[in-house]
C-alpha positions in Angstrom: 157.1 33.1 135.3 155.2 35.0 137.4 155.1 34.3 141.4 151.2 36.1 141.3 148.5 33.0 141.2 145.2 35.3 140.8 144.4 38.3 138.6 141.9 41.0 139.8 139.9 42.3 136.9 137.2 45.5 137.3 133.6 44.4 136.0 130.9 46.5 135.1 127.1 45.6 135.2 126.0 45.7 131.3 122.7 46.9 132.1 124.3 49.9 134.1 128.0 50.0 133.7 128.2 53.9 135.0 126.6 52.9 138.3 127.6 49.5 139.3 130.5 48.0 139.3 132.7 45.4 141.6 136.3 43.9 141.9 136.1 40.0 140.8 139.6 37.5 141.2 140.0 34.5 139.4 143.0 32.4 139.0 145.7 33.6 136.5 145.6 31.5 133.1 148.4 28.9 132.2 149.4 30.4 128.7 149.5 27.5 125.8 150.9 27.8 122.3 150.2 31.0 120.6 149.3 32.7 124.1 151.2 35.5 126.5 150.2 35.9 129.5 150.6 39.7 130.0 150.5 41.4 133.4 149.1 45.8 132.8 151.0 48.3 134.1 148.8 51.3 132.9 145.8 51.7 131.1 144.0 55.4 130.9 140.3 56.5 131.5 138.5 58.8 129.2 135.4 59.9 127.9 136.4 57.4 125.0 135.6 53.9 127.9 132.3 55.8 128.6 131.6 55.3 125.2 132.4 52.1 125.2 130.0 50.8 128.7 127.1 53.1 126.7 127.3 51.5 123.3 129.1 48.0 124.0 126.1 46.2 122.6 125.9 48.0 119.5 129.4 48.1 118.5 130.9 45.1 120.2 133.0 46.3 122.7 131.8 43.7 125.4 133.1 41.1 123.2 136.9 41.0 123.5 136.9 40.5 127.2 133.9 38.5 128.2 133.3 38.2 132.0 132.5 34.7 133.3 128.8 35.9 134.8 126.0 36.6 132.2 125.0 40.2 132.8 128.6 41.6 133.7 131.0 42.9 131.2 134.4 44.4 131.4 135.0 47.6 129.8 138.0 48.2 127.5 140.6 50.2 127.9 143.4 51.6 126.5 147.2 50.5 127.9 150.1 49.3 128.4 151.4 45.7 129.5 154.4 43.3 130.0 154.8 39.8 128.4 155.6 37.5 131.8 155.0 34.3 130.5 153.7 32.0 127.4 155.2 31.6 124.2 158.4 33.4 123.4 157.2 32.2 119.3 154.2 35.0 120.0 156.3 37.8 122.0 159.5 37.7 124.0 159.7 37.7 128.1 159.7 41.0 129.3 158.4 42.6 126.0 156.3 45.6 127.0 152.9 46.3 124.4 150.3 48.4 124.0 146.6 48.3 123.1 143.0 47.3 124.1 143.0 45.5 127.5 140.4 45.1 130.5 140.4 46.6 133.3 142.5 44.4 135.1 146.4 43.3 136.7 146.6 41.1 133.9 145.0 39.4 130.5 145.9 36.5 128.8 146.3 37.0 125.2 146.2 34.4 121.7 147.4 35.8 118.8 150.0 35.9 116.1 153.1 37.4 115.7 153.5 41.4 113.7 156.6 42.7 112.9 156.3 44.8 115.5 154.3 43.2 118.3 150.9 40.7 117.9 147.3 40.5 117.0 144.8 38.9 119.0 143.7 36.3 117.5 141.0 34.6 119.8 137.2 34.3 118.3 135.7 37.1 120.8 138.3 39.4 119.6 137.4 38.5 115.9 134.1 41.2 116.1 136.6 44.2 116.0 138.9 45.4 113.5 142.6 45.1 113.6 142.6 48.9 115.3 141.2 47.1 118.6 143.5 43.7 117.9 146.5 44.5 117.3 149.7 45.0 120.0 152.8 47.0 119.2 155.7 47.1 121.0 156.0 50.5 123.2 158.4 52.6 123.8 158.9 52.4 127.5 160.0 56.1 128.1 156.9 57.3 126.8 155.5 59.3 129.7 151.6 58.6 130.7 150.2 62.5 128.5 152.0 60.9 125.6 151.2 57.2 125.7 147.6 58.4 126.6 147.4 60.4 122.8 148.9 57.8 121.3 147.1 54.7 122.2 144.5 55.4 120.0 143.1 58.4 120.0 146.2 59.9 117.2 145.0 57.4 114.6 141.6 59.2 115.3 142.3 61.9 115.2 144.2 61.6 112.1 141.7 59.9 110.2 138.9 61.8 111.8 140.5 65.2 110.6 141.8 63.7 107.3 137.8 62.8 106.4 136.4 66.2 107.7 139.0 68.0 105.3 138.3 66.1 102.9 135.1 67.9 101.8 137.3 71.3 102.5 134.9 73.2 105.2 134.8 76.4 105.8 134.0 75.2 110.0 134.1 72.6 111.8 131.9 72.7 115.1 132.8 69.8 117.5 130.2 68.5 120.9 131.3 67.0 123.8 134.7 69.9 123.0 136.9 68.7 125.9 137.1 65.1 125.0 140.0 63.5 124.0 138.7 62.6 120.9 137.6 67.0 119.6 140.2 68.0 121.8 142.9 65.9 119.5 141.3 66.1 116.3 140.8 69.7 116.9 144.5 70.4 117.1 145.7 68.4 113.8 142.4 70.7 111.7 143.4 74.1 113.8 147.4 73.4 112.7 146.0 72.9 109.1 144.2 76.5 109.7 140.2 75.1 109.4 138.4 77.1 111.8 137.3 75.3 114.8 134.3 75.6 117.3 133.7 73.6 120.0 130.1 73.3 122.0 130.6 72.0 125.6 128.8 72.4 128.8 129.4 76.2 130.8 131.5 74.6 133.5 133.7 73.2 130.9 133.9 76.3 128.5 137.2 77.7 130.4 139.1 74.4 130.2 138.0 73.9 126.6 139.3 77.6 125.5 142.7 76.5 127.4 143.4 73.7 125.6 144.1 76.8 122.7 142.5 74.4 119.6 138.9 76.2 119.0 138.6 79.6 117.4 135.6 79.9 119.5 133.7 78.4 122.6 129.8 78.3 122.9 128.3 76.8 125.8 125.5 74.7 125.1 122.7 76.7 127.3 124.0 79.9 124.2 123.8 77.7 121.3 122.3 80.7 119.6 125.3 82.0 119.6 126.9 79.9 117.2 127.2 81.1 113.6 126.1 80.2 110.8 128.9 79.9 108.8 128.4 78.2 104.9 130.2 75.4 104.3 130.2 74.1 107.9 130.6 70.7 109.2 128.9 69.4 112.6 130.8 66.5 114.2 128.8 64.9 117.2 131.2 64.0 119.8 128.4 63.7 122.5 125.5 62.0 121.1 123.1 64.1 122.7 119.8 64.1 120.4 119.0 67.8 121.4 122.4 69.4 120.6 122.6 67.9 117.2 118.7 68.7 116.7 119.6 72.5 117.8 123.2 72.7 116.0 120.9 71.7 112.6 118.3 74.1 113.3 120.3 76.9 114.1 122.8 76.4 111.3 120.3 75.8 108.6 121.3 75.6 105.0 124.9 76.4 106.3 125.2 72.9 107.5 126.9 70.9 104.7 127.9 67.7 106.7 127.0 66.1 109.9 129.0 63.5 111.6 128.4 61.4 114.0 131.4 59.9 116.1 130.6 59.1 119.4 128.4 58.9 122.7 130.3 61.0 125.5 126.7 62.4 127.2 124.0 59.9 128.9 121.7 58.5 126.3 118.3 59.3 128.6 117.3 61.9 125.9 114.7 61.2 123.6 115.2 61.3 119.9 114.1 63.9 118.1 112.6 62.7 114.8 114.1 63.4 111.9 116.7 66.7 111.8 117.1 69.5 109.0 119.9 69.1 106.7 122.5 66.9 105.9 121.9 63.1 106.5 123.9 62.0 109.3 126.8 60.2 108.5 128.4 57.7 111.1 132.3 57.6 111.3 134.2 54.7 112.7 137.7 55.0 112.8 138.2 50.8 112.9 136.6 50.8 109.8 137.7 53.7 108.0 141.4 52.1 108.8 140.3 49.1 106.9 139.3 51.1 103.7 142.5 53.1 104.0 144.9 50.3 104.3 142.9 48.6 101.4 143.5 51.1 99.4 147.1 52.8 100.1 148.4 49.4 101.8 149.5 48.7 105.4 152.9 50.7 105.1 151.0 53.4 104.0 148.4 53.4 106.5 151.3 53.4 108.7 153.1 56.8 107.2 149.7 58.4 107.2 149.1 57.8 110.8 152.5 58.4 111.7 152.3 61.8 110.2 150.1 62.7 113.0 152.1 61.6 115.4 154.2 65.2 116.1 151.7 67.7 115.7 149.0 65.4 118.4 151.9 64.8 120.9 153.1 67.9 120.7 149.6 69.7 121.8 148.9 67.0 124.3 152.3 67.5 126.3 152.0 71.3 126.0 148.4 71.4 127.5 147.7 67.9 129.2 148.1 66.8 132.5 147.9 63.2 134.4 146.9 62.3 137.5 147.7 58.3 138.4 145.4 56.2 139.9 147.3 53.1 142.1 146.0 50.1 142.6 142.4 48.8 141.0 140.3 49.6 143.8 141.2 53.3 143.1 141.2 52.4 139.4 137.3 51.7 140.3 136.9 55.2 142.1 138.4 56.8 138.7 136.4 55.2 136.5 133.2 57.2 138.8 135.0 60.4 138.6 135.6 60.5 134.6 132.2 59.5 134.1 130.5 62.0 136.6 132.7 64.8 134.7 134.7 65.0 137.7 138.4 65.1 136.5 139.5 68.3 134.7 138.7 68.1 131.5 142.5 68.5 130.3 143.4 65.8 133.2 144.1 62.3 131.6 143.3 59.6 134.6 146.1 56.7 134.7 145.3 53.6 136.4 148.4 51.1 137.4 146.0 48.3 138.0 148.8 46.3 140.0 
């Protein structure tokens, strides 16, 4: 049992979750049957969480951990916590796991027991897949670079690049280039020699060409200089309107597919009717995961991920660093500096909330 009475959780005004945000405590939870109470020891902050405050309506991601206030939300994040109390049925005291969590020193969790952790169970968790549910037991040696890639973002990128090859390009041109997301899938299509481009903003050009995955790097103010190569496939990492609209003009009948994956950039831009080329396709890795494990099984889905494993580790620990944030009031300072574009770009930001 824990000898900590209140939790502190970081909440984030739905309406404008970049700008506002406070520090709320409430009393911790007594766990019941079928609950853990689970106290975080690290979650990271990437472009990925700005995703999730910009499109939480639209994709759900203000449902799994509902604040108590209408009009505040809490954002999700990726992590690592310890079991301290509940029932030993669900997951042993002491038990460390790793998945979606708030932004907080400690969740409470319902869920049944894996063979290798839990899934969350509870009805506001029911609106994602099991990608976003479920809780594997981690492997506490794991430093923060390599349990940042591998909460997540590897089954991503493994699915991400396994789709892209799938239609066998000839390139693949990535937005938003330094986030985790294109920086990851990058390096599992570059090891499986597709050529890779990646379009990021001038001051981020130099860090993207460092992270050694792209074949080249055009800054978005010299989009013209991006070529037109058949048989090439966009993949929207930022969701800025403008640089998909340009990327379609300038690529032209070269431009075979378009995907659309994410929302890294402010969402202020207006659309821009309806684009040249290929229909825009949305990918969502919770979904695909679904389809795949329907179709190969679970232990297959498993081997399939795992294969990515090596190769995104091995990148990530070669070229990523980690800076740690302690305490959630500094948490709260890192969540402004990721999502002013402050951090750099090959810097992962780990929070120890407690």
């Amino acid at each position: 049992m824990t000898s900590s009475t209140s939790s502190r959780v970081l909440e984030f005004l739905r309406s404008d979750p970049l700008h506002t945000t406070r520090i709320t405590t409430e009393p911790l939870p007594a766990p019941g049957p079928g609950q853990v109470l689970l106290r975080i020891e690290r979650f990271t902050l990437t472009s990925n969480n700005v995703t999730y405050a910009r499109n939480g309506d639209q994709l759900g991601y203000w449902a799994p951990f509902p604040s108590h206030e209408p009009g505040w939300g809490r954002v999700p994040a990726w992590g690592a916590a310890r079991v301290i109390d509940g029932d030993p049925a669900l997951a042993e005291p002491g038990a460390m796991l790793t998945g979606f969590l708030p932004m907080a020193t400690h969740v409470l969790v319902e869920g049944e027991p894996l063979a290798d952790g839990l899934r969350a169970t509870a009805p506001e968790r029911q609106v994602l897949p099991p990608l976003y549910r479920d809780m594997p037991r981690a492997d506490e040696s794991l430093g923060d670079v390599e349990l940042s890639v591998l909460l997540g973002v590897v089954r991503t990128a493994a699915h991400l690049s396994d789709e892209i090859l799938s239609a066998e390009p000839a390139q693949v041109v990535f937005s938003s280039a330094t986030s985790r997301t294109a920086l990851t899938t990058a390096s599992v299509l570059h090891r499986a020699g597709a050529r890779v481009v990646g379009l990021t903003s001038p001051e981020r050009a130099e860090a993207a060409a460092r992270a050694e995955v792209y074949d080249a790097v055009v800054p978005y103010d010299d989009l013209g200089n991006l070529d037109a190569v058949a048989g090439t496939t966009y993949v929207d990492i930022a969701g800025r309107p403008s640089i998909t609209a340009g990327a379609h003009r300038l690529l032209g009948d070269a431009l075979t597919r378009s995907i659309r994956v994410g929302g890294t950039h402010p969402a202020e831009e207006p659309g821009t009717g309806v684009l040249p080329g290929p229909v825009v396709e949305r990918f969502n890795v919770g979904a695909r995961r679904v389809e795949v494990a329907e179709r190969i099984g679970d232990e297959g889905l498993a081997a399939f991920e795992r294969s990515a494993v090596g190769p995104v580790t091995a990148w990530a620990t070669a070229h990523l660093t980690a800076e740690r944030f302690t305490g959630l009031d500094e948490a709260e300072k890192a969540w402004g500096r990721v999502q002013r574009g402050e951090l750099d770009p090959l810097t992962t930001a780990v929070a120890l909330p407690n």
